[in-house]
Short mmCIF file of the C-alpha atoms (twelve columns), coordinates in Angstrom:
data_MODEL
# 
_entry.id   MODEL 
# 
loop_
_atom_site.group_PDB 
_atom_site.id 
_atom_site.type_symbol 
_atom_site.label_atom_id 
_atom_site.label_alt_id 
_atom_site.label_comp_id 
_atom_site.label_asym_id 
_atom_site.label_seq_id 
_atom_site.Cartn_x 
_atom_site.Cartn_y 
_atom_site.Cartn_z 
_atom_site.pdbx_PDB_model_num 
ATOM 1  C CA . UNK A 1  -166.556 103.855 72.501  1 
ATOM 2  C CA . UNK A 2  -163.174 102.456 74.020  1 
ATOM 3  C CA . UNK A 3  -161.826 105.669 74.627  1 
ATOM 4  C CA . UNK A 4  -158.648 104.699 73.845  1 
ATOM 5  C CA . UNK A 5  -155.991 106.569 71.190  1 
ATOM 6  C CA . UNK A 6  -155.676 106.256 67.245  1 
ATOM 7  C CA . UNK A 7  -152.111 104.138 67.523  1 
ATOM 8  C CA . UNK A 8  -153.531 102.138 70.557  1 
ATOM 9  C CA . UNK A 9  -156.699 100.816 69.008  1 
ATOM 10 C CA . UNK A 10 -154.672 99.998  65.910  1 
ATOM 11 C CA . UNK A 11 -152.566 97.853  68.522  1 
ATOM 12 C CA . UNK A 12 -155.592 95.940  69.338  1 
ATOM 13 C CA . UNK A 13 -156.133 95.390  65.999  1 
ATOM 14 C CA . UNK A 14 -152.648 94.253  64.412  1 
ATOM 15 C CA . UNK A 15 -152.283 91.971  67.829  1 
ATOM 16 C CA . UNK A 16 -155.973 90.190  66.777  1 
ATOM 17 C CA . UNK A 17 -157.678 91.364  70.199  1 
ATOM 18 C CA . UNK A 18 -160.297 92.618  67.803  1 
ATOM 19 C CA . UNK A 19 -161.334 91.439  64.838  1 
ATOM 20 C CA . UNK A 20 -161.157 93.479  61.643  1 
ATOM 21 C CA . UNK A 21 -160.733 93.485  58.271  1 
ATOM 22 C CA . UNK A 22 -158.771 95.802  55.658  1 
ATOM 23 C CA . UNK A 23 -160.453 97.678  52.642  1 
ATOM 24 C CA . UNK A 24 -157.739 99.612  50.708  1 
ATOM 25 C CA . UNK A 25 -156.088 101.323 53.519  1 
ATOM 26 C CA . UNK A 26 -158.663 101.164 56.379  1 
ATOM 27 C CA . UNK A 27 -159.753 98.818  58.937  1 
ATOM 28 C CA . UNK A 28 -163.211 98.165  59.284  1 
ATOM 29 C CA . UNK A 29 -164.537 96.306  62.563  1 
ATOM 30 C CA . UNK A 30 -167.824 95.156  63.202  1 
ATOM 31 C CA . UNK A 31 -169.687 96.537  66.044  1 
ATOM 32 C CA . UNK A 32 -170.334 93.097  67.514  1 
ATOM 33 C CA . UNK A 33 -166.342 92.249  67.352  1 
ATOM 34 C CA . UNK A 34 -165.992 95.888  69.744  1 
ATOM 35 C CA . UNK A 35 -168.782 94.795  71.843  1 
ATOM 36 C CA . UNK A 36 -166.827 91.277  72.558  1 
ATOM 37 C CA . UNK A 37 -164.019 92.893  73.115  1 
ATOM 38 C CA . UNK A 38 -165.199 95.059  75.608  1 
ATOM 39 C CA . UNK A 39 -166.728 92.255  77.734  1 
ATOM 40 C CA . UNK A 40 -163.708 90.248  77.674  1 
ATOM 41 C CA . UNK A 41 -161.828 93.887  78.946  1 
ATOM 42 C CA . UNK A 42 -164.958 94.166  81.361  1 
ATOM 43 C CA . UNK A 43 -164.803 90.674  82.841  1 
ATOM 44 C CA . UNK A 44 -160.862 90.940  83.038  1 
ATOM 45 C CA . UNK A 45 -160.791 93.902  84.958  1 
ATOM 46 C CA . UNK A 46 -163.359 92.635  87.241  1 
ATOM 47 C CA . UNK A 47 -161.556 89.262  87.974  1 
ATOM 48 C CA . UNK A 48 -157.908 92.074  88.443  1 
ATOM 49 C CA . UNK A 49 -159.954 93.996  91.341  1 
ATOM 50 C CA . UNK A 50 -161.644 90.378  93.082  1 
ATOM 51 C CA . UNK A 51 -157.783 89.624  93.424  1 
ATOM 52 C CA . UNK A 52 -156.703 92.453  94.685  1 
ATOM 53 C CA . UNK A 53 -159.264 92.603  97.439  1 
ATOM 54 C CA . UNK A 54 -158.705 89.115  97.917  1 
ATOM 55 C CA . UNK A 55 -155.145 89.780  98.599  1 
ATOM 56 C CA . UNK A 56 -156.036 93.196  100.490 1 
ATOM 57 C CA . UNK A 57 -158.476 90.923  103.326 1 
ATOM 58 C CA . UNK A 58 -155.201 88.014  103.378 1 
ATOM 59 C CA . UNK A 59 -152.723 91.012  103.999 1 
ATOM 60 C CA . UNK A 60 -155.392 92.912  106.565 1 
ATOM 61 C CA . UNK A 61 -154.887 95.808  104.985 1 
# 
């Protein structure tokens, strides 16, 4: 669903950007925790590009 590799979704997981828990040796995330995270990704990538062409229109470019 992220499309994202093996040691960087464990990232997101050890840094708490999506919450999981451990059984044994595996993580196990709820599907609602993903979906959260993904909207939080969402909106900050849509507030990154408003700046940008924000700054693109200031600069005239």
């Amino acid at each position: 669903m992220l499309n994202v590799s093996r040691p960087y979704l464990i990232g997101l997981l050890e840094a708490g950007e999506i919450e999981h828990r451990k059984v044994g040796t595996h993580r196990r995330v709820k599907v609602e925790s993903l979906l959260e995270y993904m909207r939080r990704d969402d909106q900050r990538r849509r507030e990154a590009a408003d700046e940008l062409t924000d700054l693109t229109q200031e600069l005239g470019l």
